[in-house]
N, C-alpha and C positions, 0 to 999 in steps of 0.2 A: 644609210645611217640609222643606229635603231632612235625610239623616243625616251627622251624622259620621261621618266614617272609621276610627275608631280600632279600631288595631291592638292586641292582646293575645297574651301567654303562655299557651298551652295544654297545655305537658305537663303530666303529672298533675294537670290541672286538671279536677274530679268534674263529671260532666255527665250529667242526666239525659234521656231522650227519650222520650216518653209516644206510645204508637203503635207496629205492629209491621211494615206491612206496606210496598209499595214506595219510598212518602215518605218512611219514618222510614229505611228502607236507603240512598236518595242521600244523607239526614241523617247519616247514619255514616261514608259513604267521604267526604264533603266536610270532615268535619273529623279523619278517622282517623290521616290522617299528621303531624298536629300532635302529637301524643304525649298525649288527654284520655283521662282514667278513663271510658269510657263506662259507663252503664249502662241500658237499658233494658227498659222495662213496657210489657206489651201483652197481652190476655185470649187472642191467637195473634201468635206473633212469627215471620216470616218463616225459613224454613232457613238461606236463605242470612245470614241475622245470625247466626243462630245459628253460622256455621262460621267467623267473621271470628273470626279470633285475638287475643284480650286486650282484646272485649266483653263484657260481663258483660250478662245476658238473666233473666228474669221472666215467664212467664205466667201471669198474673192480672190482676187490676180495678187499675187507679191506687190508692193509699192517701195520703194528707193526709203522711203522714210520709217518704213517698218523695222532697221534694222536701230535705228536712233534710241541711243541709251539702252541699249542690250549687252551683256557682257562678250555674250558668245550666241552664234550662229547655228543653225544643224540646217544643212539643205537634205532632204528626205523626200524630194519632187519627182527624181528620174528622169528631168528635163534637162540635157547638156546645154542646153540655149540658155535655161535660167540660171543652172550652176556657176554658168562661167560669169551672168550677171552680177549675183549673187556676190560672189569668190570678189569680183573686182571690186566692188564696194567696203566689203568688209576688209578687204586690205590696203585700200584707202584712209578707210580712218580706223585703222589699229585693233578690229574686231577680229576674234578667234572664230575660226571656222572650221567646221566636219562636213565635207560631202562626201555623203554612202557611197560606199565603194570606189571611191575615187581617191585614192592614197595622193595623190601626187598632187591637190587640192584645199588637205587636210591641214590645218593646225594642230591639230590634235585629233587621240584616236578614242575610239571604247577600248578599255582591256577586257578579258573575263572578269569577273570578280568573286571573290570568296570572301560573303560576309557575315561575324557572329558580333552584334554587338557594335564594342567601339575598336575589334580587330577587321582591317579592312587591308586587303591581298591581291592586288593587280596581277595579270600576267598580261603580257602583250609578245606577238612575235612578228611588229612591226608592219603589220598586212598580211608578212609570206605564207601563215595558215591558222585561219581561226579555228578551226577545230580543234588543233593538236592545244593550243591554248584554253581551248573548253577540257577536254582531256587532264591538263595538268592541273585544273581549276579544279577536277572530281577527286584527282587524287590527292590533293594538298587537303581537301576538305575531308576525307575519308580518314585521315591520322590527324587530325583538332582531334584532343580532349574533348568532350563533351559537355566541360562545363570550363569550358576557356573561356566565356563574358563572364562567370564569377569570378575566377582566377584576376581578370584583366580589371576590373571591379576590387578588387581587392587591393592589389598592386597599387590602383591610383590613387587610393586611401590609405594604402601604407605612406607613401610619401610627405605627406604633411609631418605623418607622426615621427620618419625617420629625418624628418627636417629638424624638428623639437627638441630629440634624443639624439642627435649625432650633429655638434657644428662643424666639423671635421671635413670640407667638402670630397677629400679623395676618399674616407672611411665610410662616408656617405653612400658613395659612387658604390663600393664595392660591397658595402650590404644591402644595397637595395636590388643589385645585379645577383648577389645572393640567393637571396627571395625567392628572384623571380625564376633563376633556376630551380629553385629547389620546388615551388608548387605546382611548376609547368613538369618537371619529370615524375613527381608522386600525384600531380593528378588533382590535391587537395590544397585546401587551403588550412596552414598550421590556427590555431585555436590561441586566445591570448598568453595563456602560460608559456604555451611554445614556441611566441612568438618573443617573451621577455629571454628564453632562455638560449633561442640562438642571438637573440642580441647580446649579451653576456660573452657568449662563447665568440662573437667576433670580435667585439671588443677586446679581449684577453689575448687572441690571437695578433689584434692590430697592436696590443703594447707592447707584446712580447717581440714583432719584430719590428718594433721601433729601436731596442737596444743596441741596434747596427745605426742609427743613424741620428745620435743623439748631438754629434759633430755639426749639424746643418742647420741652417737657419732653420728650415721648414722641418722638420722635425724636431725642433724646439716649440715652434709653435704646434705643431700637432699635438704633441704631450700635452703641453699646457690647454690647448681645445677638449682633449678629449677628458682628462682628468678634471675640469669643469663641469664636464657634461654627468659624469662619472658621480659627482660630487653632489649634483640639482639632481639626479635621478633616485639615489639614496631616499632623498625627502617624499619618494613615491614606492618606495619599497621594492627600486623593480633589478636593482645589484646584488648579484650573487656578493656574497662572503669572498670567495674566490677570487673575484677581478676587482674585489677594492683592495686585497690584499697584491695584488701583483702590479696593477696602478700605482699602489702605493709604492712600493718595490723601486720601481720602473721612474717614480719624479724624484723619489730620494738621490738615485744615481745619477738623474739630468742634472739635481742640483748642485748634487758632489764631484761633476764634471766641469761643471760653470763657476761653481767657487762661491755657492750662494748657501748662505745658512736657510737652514729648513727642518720644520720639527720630523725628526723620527719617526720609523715605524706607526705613520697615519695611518686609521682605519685598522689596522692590523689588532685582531683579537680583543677586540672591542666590542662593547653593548649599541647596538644599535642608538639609545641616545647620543652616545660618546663619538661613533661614526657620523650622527647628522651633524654635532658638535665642531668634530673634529672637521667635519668634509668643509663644511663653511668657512672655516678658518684657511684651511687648502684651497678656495675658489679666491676665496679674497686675495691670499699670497700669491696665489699663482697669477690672477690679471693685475696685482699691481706690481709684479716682477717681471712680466712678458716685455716690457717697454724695453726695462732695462736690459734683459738679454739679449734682446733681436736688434740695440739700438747699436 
């Protein structure tokens, strides 16, 4: 059966590794830069462990009490006699364990890994060959953008903002998936004008086809979210002429569907005073009308 992939927090997370010499050293730098408590036991422990900065090192015999309050295990000894001591203890009391090359001993495994940044790419083929999983590590890495930590950087900072600018959680979902296609296939990251003007254009997209679903609960409230949102953005300059004119369009019809009086042609051909004016009037009407529609 293959393994799950599951990803974990590692800093200061106490890790012991039983063994001292070049297995137990790739043991160390493969998980170093994660930020764990390492510690390591070995009857000879390697120099160069010994000079890795903010390892903690032991020469002596394994002891039964060395595994206490460790999250997880790595036996890296070579010793089947110790392995299988090892292995019994930490499945005694509930500890994760890796002995090298011993799959059938394992809690868990190494994948390859492919890492830029805060993107991070396991592959695993379950033991049956770590090479061909090195192999597909080069080639995954080989097609990354070259600046996918900026991209990815980028992305995580849009989020806030499209939290701000869109309370709409599905219109949310689907601009920020947007985005992220659209900088990862050009490579760049859009510049702020570009970035008020594809939000505009989804916006206009997301009202225009809400006209099909202006029957539904939830696309009553969408309108009334996003025509909000539509409304508080005005007062930031960042709404094309465009999507407050078809907004606009788009609530007049929800209201002439529901039976609800509503001023006209909002927003429409208007002075930008008149629209912040206007938009605020529309915010107010539209949350203290939301009750009554969806009640």
């Amino acid at each position: 059966m293959a393994y799950f992939p599951f990803y974990v927090e590692l800093k200061d997370v106490s890790v012991l590794i039983v063994g001292g010499g070049k297995v137990a050293l790739h043991k160390v730098k493969r998980i170093l830069d994660y930020g764990p408590k390492i510690k390591v036991v070995a009857k000879k422990v390697d120099e160069r462990i010994k000079n890795i900065k903010g390892v903690e090192w032991e020469e002596r015999e394994f002891e039964g009490s060395d595994v206490e309050g460790v999250r997880f295990v790595i036996a890296a000894a070579g010793d089947e006699e110790l392995d299988e001591h090892i292995t019994s203890l930490c499945n005694d009391k509930g500890i994760f364990i890796n002995v090298v090359d011993v799959k059938d001993k394992c809690d868990f495994i190494f994948p390859s890994v492919v890492s830029r940044g805060k993107l991070e790419i396991g592959i695993s083929s379950s033991g049956a060959s770590p090479r061909i999983t090195t192999l597909l590590a080069g080639e995954i890495d080989s097609i990354l953008p070259d600046n996918i930590e900026e991209i990815l950087d980028y992305l995580e900072k849009l989020r806030p903002y499209a939290k701000q600018k869109i309370s709409n959680d599905v219109l949310r979902a689907r601009f920020l998936s947007y985005m992220a296609e659209l900088t990862y296939s050009r490579r760049n990251i859009p510049d702020d004008e570009e970035l008020i003007i594809k939000l505009n254009s989804h916006r206009e997209q997301f009202i225009t086809a809400m006209d099909d679903d202006l029957n539904t609960a939830d696309g009553v409230a969408a309108v009334f979210e996003l025509v909000k949102d539509i409304n508080t953005s005005i007062l930031d300059k960042e709404v094309s002429k465009n999507v407050c004119q078809t907004a606009a369009a788009v609530f007049d019809e929800l209201c002439d569907v529901l039976g609800i009086q509503t001023l006209k042609h909002l927003l429409k051909n208007a002075s930008r005073q008149e629209q912040i004016r206007t938009g605020q009037q529309q915010t107010e009407f539209a949350m203290n009308s939301k009750q009554k529609v969806l009640s």
